[in-house]
N, C-alpha and C positions, 0 to 999 in steps of 0.2 A: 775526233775521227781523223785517220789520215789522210792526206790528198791524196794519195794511190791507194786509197782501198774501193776496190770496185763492188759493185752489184751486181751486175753484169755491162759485156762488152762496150755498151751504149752509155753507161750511166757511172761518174765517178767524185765522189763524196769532194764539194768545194775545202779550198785550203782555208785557214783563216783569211788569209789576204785578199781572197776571191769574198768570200763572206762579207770583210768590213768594205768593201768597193761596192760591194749592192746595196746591204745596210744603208752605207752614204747615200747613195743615187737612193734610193725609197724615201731618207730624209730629204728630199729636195725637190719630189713630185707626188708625195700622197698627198694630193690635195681630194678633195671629197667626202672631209669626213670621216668616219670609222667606217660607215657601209663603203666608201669607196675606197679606202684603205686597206680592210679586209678583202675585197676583190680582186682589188690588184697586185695581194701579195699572193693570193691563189691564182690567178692567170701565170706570173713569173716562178713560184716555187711549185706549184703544181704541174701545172699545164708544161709550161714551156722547160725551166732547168731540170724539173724531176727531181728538188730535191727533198720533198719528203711528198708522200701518199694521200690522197683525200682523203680517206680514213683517220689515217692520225694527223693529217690538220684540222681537218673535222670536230678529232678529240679535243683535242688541244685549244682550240675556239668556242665547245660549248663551255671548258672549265673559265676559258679568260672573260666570256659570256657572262655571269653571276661574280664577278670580281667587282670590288671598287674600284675603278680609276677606269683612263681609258685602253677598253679591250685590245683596239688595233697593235697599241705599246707595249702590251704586255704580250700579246701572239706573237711579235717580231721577238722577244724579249726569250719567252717559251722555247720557238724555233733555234734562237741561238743558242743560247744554252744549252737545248738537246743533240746541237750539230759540235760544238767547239765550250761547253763545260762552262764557269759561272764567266770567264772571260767574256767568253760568244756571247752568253745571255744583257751584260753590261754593255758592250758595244751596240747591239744590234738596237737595245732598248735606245742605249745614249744618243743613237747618231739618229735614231728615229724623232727625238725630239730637239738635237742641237740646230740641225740648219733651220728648225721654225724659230730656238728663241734669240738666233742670229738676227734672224730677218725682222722678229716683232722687234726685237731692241732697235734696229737702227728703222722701221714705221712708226714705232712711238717717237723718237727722238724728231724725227718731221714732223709728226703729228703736233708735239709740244715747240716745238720751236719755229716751225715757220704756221699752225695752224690748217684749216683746211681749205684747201685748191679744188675748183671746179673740174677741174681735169681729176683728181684723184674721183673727188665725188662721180663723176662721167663713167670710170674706169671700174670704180664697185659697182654702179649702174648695170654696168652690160655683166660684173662676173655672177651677179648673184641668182639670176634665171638659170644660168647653167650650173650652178653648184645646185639648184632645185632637180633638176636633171639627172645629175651626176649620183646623188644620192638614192635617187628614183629605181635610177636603173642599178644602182650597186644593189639595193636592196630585194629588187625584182633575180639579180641572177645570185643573191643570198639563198634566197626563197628558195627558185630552181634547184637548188641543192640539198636543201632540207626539208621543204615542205613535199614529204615524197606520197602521203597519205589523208583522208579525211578527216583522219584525228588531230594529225601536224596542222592541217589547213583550218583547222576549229577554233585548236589554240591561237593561232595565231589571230585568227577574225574576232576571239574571242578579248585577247589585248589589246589589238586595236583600238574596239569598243571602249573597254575598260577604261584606257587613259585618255580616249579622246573624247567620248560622251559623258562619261561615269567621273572624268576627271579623279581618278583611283593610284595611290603614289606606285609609284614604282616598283618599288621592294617589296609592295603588296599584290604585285602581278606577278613579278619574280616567283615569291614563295607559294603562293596560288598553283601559276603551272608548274612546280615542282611537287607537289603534293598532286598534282592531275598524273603527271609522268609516272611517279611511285606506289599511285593504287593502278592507272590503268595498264601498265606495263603487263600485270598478274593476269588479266585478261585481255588484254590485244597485245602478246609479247611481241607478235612479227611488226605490228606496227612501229614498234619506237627501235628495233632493229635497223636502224636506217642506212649501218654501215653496210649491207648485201645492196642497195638500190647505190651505190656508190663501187660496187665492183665494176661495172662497164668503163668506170675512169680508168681500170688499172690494165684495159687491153686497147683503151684509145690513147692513154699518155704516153704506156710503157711501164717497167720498173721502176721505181724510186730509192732514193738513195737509203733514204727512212721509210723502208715499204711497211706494207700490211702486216706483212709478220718478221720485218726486222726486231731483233729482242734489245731490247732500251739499254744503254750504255750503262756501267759500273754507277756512273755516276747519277744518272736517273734511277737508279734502284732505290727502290724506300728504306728510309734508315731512321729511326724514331730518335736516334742521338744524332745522326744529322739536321734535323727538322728542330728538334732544340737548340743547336750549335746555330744555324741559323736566325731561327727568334732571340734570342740573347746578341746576337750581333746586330739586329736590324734596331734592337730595343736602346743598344750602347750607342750605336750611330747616331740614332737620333738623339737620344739624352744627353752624349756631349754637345750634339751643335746646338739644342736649345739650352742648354749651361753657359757654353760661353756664349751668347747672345746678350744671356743674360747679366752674365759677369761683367761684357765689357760696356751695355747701352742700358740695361736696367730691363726688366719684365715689361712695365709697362710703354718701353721705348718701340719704335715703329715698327724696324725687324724685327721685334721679338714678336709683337701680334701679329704680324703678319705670317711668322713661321707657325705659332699655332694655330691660328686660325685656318690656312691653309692646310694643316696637316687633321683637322676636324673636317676641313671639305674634302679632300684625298680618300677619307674613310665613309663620308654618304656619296659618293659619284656610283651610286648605282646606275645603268642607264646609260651613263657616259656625260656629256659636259651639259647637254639640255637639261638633264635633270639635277641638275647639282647649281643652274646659272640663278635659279631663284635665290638658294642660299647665300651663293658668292655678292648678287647685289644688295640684297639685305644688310649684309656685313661690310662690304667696302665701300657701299654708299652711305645707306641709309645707316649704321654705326658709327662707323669710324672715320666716313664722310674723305676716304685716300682719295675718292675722284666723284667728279657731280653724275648723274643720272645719263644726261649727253653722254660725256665722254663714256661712259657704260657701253653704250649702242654704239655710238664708232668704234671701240676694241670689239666688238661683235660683228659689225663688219670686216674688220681687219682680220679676224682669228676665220671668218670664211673663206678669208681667200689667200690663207699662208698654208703651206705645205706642215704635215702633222698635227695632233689630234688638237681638236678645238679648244679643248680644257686647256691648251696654251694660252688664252684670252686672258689667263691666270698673269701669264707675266708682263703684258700689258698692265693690268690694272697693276701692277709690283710698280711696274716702270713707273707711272702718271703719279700712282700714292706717294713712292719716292721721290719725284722730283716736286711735286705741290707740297710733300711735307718737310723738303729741305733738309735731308737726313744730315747729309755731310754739309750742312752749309748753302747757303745761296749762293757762292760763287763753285759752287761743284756739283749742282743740280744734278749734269748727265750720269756723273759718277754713281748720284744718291739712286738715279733710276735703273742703270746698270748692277749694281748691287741690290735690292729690292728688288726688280725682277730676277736674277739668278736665287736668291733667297726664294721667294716664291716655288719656280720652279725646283727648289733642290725640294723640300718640304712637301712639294705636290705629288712627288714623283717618284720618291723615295720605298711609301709603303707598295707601290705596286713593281716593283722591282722584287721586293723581299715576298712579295704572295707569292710569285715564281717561284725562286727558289726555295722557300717554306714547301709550297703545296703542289708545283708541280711530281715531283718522284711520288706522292702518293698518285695522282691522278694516271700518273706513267701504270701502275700497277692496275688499274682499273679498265683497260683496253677491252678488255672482252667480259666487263661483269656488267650483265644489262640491267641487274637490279639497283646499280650506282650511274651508269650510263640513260640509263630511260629519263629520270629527270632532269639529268642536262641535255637532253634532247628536246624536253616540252620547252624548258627553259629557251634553248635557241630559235623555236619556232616561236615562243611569245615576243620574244625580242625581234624580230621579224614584223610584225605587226606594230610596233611601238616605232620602226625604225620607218615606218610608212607613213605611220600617224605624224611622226614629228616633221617628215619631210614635205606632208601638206599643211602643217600647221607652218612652216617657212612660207611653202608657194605663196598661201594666202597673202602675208606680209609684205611677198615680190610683185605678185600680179595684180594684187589694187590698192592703188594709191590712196585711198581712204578707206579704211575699211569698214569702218563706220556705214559708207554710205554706200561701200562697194563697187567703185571708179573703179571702172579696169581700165589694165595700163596694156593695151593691144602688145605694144613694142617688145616689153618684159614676156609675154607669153609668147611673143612667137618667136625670142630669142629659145627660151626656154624647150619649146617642139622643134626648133631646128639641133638644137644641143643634144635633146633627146633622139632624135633621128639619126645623127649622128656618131651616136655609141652604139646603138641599133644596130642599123645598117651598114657602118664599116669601120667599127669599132678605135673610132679615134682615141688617139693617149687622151690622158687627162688634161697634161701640160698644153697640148696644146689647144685644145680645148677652150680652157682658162683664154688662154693666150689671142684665140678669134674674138672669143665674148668680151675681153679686154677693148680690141680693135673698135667692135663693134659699139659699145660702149662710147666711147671717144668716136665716134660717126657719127651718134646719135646725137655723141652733145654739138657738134658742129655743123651740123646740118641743120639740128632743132634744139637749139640751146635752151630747154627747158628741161631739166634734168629732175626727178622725181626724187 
């Protein structure tokens, strides 16, 4: 789209340059998770720049919704693409995850090289009641947007349940409410119409640049030889970089398993990275032993509190594998972790890049067909309930210190209802945020140096 093409007097389609400057800044403050993620690219591209409609972000987030990898990356991913063509869609995707594995390469390389400091420990202390928070509330004003109905609010109560009492996988709630969406649609149509309770956005935001019935660019049009010319690229892309892996370190060499094995957890993140963390420890612990059980939970710490989607946690364990298994040598550890994590990451991130441009132009074509729309609407209302379930299955983990015996930890909970108050009541960034629960953190350890 052009920078001078208007919508009206008010509202005017960003340049590329305008585009990769937000992209960046989103890679450097989504911190929160994917429910906080997705939030807050809806408060800034919805709400405030107007540059595409609730409706079609709407769209666009129930398809990224039932995708493998992480949603928030591929919405940014989605977004760009349909504003600035497969350019916009690589940038937006890229920058949404370069500044987290900026930052986990050089936490890991502290991490392994000087070990862990009471003050860091102090400092995840105070962020992780508010990351309980942050997600709380991201999911609560998810809800507010989709759960517009009895039947939405059902599905939802009814995932909850499902994976937190029922302990029921993922893919099996998924395809569940997709099958609720596609019978009841035939009779409660108006219900899963949920894009009419989302027209009041379009007379408190204004127009958008990508309104309601802007008609989708040349290039979002479905083309069944572009959707091929795509899978054959994405198929070539990867087959060379696991050939030459192969070619130059051998199959069974570190980067090679770890590009495929990563690239088999890339394809089960349904859910997003909670549900995908069982397999990744399995496999880089308890396998192939890249890192011990500990260092597990510290890069789970670390991936809560780095900007971009948590399935970054990925390139931590690249990094730790790397450097403990000495790729390049014991005198080039950092090297070997530097590589190993970017290896990870390429492999992690690679197929849901290619679901975009594969499957978005179909999804583009589907805007107003509610017989393909009703069940990725159940689908986002279930996921809605999974994304509450998982953020109490955190609190629990935050709020007592034994859980076993269920010690509550007063401090961590009343960080946490001040965090929440806070987003509440005067809707603080997230950065900064982080950034008190840090302080407070580091207050707590120096006043009461007993840090949990």
């Amino acid at each position: 789209m052009n920078g001078a093409q208007h919508n009206n007097e008010n509202v005017i389609a960003p340049t590329l340059r305008e585009a990769i400057a937000y992209w960046f800044k989103l890679g450097l403050v989504s911190f929160g998770g994917p429910a906080g993620q997705i939030a807050m690219m809806h408060h800034d591209l919805v709400e405030k720049k107007r540059w595409i409609s609730d409706k079609r972000f709407l769209h666009a987030l129930n398809y990224c919704m039932i995708l493998p990898g992480p949603e928030a990356q591929q919405l940014a991913t989605y977004i760009g693409w349909l504003m600035h063509r497969t350019w916009g869609g690589v940038i937006a995707g890229g920058l949404f995850v370069l500044p987290s594995l900026l930052i986990l390469i050089v936490l890991s390389w502290v991490y392994m090289r000087f070990g862990d400091l009471p003050q860091v420990a102090a400092t995840l202390y105070g962020i992780k009641p508010a990351v309980v928070a942050i997600v709380l509330f991201a999911a609560y004003r998810i809800g507010l947007r989709v759960l517009k109905n009895k039947i939405l609010w059902s599905i939802a109560l009814l995932a909850f349940v499902a994976i937190s009492q029922l302990h029921l996988p993922f893919p099996l709630i998924i395809i569940g409410a997709g099958l609720i969406g596609s019978v009841a649609h035939y009779y409660f149509p108006q219900q899963f119409n949920v894009v009419k309770a989302h027209k009041s956005s379009h007379s408190q935001h204004g127009k958008a640049v990508i309104d309601d019935d802007t008609p989708s660019p040349p290039h979002a049009k479905f083309s069944m030889r572009r959707m091929l010319k795509w899978l054959g690229a994405g198929i070539t892309i990867w087959g060379v970089a696991m050939a030459l892996l192969t070619l130059v370190y051998g199959w069974q060499a570190v980067l090679t398993q770890m590009a495929w094995f990563f690239t088999k957890a890339a394809l089960l993140t349904f859910g997003g990275a909670y549900a995908v963390l069982p397999y990744v420890y399995q496999g880089a612990v308890e396998h192939y032993h890249w890192l011990t059980p500990h260092q597990m939970i510290d890069g789970l710490a670390l991936g809560e509190t780095t900007p971009g989607p948590l399935i970054m946690v990925v390139a931590f364990v690249g990094f730790v594998g790397g450097w403990s298994q000495a790729v390049f040598g014991s005198d080039s550890l950092f090297l070997s972790g530097v590589v190993a994590a970017s290896v990870v990451t390429f492999f992690t991130f690679l197929p849901s890049f290619l679901f975009i441009f594969i499957g978005a132009p179909l999804v583009e074509s589907t805007q107003n067909n509610l017989k393909l729309s009703a069940p990725l609407t159940a689908i986002t209302a279930a996921v809605v309930g999974v994304i509450v379930s998982l953020a109490l299955f955190f609190a629990q983990h935050v709020f007592f210190t034994e859980p076993a015996t269920y010690r509550v930890d007063v401090y961590a909970i009343s960080l946490a209802v001040l965090a929440l108050w806070l987003l509440l009541r005067w809707n603080l960034s997230v950065i900064k945020l982080v950034a008190l629960s840090a302080a407070l953190g580091l207050l707590h350890f120096y006043l009461l140096p007993v840090v949990s």
